[in-house]
N, C-alpha and C positions, 0 to 999 in steps of 0.2 A: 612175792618176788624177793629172792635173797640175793646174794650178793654184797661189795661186786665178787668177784671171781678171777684170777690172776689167769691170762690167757696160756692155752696148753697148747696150743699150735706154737711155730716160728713164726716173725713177723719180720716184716723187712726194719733191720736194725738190730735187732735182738735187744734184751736189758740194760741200758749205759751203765756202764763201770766207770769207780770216779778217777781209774787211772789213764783210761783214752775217751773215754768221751766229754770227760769235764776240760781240757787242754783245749780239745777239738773245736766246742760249743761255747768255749769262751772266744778263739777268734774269729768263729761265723758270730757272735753279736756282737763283738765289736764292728767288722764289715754291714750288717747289717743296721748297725745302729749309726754309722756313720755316712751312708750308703743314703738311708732317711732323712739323718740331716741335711744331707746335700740336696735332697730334692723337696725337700719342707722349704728348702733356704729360695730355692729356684722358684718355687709358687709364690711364697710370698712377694720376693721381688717382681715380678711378673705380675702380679694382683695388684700393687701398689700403683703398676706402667699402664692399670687397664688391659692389661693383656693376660688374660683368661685363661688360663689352662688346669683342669681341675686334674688330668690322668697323673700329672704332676703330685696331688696330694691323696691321689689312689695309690701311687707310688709310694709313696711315704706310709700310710694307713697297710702297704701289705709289708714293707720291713720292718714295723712295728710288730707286726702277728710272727716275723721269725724271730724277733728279739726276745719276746714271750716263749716263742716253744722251744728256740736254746735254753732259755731261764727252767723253763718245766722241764726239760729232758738234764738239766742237772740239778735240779731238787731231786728228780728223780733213781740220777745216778747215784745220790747221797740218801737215800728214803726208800730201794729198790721192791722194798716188801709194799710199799704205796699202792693200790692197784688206781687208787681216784687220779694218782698222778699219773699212771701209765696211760689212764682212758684221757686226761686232757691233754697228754704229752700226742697222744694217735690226731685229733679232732684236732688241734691247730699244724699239725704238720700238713692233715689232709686239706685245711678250710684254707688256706691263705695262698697257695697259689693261683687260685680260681680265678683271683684278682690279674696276672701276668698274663692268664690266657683269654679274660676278656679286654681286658689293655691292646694286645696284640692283633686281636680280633676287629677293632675299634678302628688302628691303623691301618688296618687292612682295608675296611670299608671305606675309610675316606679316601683312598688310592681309586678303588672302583667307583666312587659319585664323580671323583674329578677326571676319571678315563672315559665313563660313560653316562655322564649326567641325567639322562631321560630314563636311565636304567636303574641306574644307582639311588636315586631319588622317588623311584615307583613305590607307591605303596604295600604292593606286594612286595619288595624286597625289602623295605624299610620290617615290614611284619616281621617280616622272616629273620634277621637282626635280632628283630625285639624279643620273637619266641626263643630265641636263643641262650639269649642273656636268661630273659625269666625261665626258663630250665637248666638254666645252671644253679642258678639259686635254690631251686625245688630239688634240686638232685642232692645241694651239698646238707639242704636239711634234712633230707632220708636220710643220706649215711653217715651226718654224726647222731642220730636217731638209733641206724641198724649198730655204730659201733656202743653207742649206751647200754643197749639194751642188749646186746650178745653177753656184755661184762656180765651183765643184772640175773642171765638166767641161764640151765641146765637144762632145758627142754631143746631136744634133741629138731624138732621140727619146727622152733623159732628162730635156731640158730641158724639151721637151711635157709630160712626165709629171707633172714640179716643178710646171709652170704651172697645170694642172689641178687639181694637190692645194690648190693657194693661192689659184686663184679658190674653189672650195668653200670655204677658208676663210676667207676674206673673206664668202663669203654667209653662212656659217651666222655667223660672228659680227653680222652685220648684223641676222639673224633674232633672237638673244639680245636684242641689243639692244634692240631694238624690243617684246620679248614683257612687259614691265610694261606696257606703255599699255593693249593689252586686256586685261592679270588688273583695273586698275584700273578701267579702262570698267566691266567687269564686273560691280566691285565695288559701286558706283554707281549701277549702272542694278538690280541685283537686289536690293538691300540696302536700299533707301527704306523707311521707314518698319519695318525690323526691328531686333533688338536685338542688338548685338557688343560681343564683347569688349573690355575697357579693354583695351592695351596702353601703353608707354611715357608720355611727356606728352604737353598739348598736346592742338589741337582734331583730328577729323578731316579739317578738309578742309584744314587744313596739311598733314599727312599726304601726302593726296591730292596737293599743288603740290609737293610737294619730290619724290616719286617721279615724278610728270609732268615735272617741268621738266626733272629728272637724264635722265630715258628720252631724252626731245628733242632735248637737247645731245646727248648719245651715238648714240643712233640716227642723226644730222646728220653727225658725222664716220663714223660705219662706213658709213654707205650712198655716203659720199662716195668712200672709201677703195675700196668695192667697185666702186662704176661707175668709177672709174679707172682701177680693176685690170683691169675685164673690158672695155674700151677696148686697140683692137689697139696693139700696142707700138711706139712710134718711135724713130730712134735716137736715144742720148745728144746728141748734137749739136745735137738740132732737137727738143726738148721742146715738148707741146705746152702751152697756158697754163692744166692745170689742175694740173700737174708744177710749175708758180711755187714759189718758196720762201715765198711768202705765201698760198697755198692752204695748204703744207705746215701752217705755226707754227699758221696760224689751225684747220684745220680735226682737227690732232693735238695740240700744247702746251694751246693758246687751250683748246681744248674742255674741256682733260683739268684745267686748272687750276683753271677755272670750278667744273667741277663740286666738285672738292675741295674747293673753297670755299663752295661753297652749303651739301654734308654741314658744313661747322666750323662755317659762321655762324648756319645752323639749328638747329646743335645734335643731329645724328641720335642721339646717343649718349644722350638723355633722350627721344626722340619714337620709337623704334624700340627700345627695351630693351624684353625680355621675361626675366619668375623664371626662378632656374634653376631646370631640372628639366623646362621648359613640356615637350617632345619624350616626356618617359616618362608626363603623364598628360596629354599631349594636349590641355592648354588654356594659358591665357595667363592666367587668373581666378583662378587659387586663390592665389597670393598678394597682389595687389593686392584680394580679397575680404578676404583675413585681415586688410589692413594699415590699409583705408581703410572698410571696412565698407559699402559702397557697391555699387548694382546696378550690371551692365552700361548701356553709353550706345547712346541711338537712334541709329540714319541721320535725320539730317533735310532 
């Protein structure tokens, strides 16, 4: 195996130049590294009060991964013949938002345990959660797998092979993506006038906008990501204009920043906390009954 091998196709992004992408990727990590702290800051304090929230330092743990791949995407602006820098500058752009779309995922499910308890709470759907998650994870180590090894070689029918395994993943991330709008729809349209569980703070149809708005943003850049992917390849030379580096920022940084910021300024860490323990007696109620003495709230 030789290599690596400088890619001949367009990629979305194209090669950073260190006259607009070095400007550019120094204010995404600054936002992103500040972005982090704030919600490094938010767990820890929260952890101190006994009050649990770890999506909080998953939060943190995924601004750290864009703070890394701004750093590598201008080493690489400055190193552009680098090809080991271009393959880890691809694998953390690609691996770190995985983290926003099982976050989002997360809040979405606890919306559906506390709309429909006996449902939400079934083992069968608990599985089905869990197959979710563990295929996300198997998906993202094939395709920084297929993007390794496409660098590493010239055989014409491994490359197919690569291609294939990364348009899949590109769809099925797009599907994740996408999969809170209808638990939420759902939630919504069956839930009118029944009675659900408190969970966290705050009303429900805030709830509601901050899991819709997060899906939106996300869903926009993965579907975006995927039809570009599954768009025939051109070469490096003659990108075509959805490969721009201003599709790139906006529809990868732009999206992934937003959202970060929507979870800190919303506060998901008080509107999405559930007792510990909710998972071994299968509700969301027995502490917030003990603490506040108070029924369950309508849908209205």
């Amino acid at each position: 195996m030789g290599g690596p091998y400088a890619p001949r196709v367009a990629m979305l992004g194209g090669k950073p130049t260190i006259p607009v992408d070095v400007p550019i990727c120094s204010v995404f990590l600054v936002l992103f590294l500040s972005a982090g702290a704030a919600h490094m800051t938010i767990f820890q304090r929260n952890r101190r009060r006994d009050h649990k929230f770890i999506p909080s330092a998953v939060t943190f743990g995924f601004c750290m991964s864009r703070v890394i791949a701004n750093i590598i995407r201008i080493a690489w602006a400055c190193n552009p013949m680098n090809v080991r820098l271009a393959i880890a500058a691809q694998i953390f752009v690609a691996a770190g938002i995985l983290l926003l779309f099982i976050l989002n995922l997360l809040y979405a499910q606890r919306m559906l345990r506390a709309a429909f308890p006996s449902f939400g709470w079934s083992a069968a759907v608990s599985w089905i959660f869990k197959g979710l998650y563990v295929l996300v994870v198997l998906t993202i180590i094939m395709m920084i797998t297929t993007v390794i090894q496409s660098m590493y070689t010239l055989d014409v029918n491994i490359q197919r092979i690569d291609r294939d395994i990364q348009l899949y993943g590109v769809t099925y991330f797009a599907i994740v993506s996408f999969l809170p709008l209808p638990i939420v729809l759902a939630v919504l349209l069956f839930s009118r006038g029944k009675w659900i569980e408190e969970f966290g703070s705050g009303s429900w149809v805030t709830k509601v906008m901050i899991v819709t708005t997060a899906s939106v943003l996300l869903c926009l850049g993965a579907s975006f990501r995927a039809g570009t992917t599954w768009m025939p390849g051109r070469p490096a030379s003659s990108p075509p204009w959805y490969d721009h580096k201003a599709c790139f920022y906006v529809f990868d940084f732009g999206i992934d920043i937003s959202v970060v910021l929507l979870f800190l300024f919303t506060r998901v860490d008080r509107r999405f906390w559930v007792p510990n323990g909710s998972s071994e007696v299968r509700t969301y109620y027995h502490d917030v009954a003990e603490e506040k003495n108070t029924a369950p709230a309508a849908v209205v």
